[in-house]
C-alpha positions in Angstrom: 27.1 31.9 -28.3 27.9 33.1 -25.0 29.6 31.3 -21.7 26.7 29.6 -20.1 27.1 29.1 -16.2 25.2 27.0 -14.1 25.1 27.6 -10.4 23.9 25.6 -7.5 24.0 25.1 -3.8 26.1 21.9 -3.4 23.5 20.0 -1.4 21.1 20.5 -4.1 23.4 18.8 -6.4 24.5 15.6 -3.6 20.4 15.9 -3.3 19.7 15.4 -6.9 22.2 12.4 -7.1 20.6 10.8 -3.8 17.0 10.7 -5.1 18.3 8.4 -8.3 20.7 6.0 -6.1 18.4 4.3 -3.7 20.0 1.5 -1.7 17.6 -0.5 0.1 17.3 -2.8 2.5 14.0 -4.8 2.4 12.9 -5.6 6.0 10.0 -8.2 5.1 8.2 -9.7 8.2 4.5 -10.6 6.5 2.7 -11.4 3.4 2.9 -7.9 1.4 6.6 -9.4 0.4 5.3 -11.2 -2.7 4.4 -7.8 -3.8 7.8 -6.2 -2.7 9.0 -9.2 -4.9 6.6 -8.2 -7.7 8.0 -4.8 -8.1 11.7 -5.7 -8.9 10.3 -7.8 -11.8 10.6 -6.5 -15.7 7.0 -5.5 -15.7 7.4 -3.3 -13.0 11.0 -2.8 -13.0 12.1 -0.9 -10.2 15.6 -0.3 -11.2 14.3 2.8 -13.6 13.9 4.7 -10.1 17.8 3.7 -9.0 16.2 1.5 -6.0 17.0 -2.0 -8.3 19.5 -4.2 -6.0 18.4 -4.9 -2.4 21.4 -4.9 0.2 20.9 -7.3 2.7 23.4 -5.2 5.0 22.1 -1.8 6.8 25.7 -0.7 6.8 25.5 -0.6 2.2 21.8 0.7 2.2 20.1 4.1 2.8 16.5 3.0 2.1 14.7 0.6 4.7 10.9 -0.8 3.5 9.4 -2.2 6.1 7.3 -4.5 4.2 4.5 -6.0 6.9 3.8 -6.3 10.0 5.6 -5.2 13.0 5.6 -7.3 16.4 6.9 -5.3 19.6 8.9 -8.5 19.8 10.5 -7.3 16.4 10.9 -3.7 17.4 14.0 -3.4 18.8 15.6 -5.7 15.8 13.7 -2.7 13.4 15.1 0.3 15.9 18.8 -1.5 15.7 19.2 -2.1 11.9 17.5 1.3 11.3 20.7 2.7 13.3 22.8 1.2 11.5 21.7 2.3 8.0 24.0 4.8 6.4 23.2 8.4 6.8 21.0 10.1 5.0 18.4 7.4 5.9 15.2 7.0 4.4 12.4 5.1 5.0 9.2 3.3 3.6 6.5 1.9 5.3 5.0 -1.0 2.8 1.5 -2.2 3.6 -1.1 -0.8 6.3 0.7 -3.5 8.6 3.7 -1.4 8.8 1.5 1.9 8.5 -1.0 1.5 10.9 -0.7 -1.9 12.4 -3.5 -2.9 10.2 -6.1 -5.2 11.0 -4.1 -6.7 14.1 -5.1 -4.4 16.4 -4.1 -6.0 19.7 -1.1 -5.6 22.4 1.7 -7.7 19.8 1.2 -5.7 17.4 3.2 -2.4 17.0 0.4 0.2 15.7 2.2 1.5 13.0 5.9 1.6 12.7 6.3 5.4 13.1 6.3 4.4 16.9 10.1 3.0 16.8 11.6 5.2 13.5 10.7 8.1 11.8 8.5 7.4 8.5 9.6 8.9 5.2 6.6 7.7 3.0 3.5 6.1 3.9 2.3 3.2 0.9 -1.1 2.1 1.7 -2.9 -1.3 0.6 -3.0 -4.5 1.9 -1.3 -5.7 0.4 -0.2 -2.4 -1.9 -0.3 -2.6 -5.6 3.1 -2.8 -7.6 2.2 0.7 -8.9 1.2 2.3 -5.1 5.2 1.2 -4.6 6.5 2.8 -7.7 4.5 5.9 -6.7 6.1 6.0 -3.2 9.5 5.8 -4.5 8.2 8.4 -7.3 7.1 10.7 -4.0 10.5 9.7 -1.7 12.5 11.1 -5.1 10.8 13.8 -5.1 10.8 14.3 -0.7 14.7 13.8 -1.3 15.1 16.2 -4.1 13.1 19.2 -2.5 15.5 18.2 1.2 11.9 17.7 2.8 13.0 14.1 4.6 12.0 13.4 7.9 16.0 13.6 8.8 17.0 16.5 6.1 14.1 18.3 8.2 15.4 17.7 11.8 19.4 18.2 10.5 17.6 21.7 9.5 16.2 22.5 12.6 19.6 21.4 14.7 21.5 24.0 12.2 19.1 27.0 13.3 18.9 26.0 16.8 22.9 26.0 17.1 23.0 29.0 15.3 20.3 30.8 17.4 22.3 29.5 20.8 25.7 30.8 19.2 24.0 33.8 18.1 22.2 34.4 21.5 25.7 33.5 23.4 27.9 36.1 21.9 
């Protein structure tokens, strides 16, 4: 039996502990929250994917599901608690509402919430079935394990441009 050694990049590993310690912050506007409320039930049981306890604070959370829709009256409450979520942020949009505007498609209505923040995972439905969610949060895991989130993306993009413009500088 020989020394067995494991090696890894450490944001793989932070990566690996993010995608099973979802804190989220439920930002409910319409009716698809009885079925946001139907997935934290035993049946369902969203606390085997880490994303069990809501936190009703931005500052404690670093999953926002925008559950429904999205008024442009709303927006800039949406745009101000997304800022405020802890970094890395993630984000769900719940429902065709929050997706696409849904069926309210006049000038109240926000046409899909990708407008205001950037949009992790898309669950569509009207409402969305308990298992659409869990296979959301199954796909965000998986977007969070690979670092293929809308921020991890752009935080990846910043750290080539800074090292082109130190590179093209010297």
């Amino acid at each position: 039996m020989g020394l067995e050694i494991t090696t890894t990049k450490l944001e793989d590993l932070a990566n690996w502990g993010r995608k099973f310690s979802f804190f989220t912050y439920p930002f409910i506007t319409a009716c698809c929250g009885m079925e946001f409320m139907s997935v934290a039930a035993p049946k369902y049981d969203i606390a085997r994917f880490g994303a069990e306890f809501p936190r009703f604070s931005p500052r404690q959370s670093d999953l926002m599901m925008v559950v429904g829709t999205i008024t442009e009256k709303q927006a800039p409450a949406l745009k101000r608690v997304y800022d405020q979520l802890a970094e890395p942020k993630y984000v769900i949009a719940f429902g065709v509402c929050a997706s696409t505007g849904g069926f309210y498609q006049n000038y109240s209505v926000v046409p899909g919430i990708d407008q205001i923040i950037p949009v992790d995972v898309y669950i569509p439905g009207c409402p969305p079935r308990p298992e659409q969610v869990l296979d959301g949060i199954i796909l965000l895991q998986k977007k969070v394990g690979e670092g293929r989130t809308v921020n991890q993306m752009r935080a990846r993009r910043e750290a080539m441009k800074d090292k082109q413009r130190q590179s093209e500088g010297v």
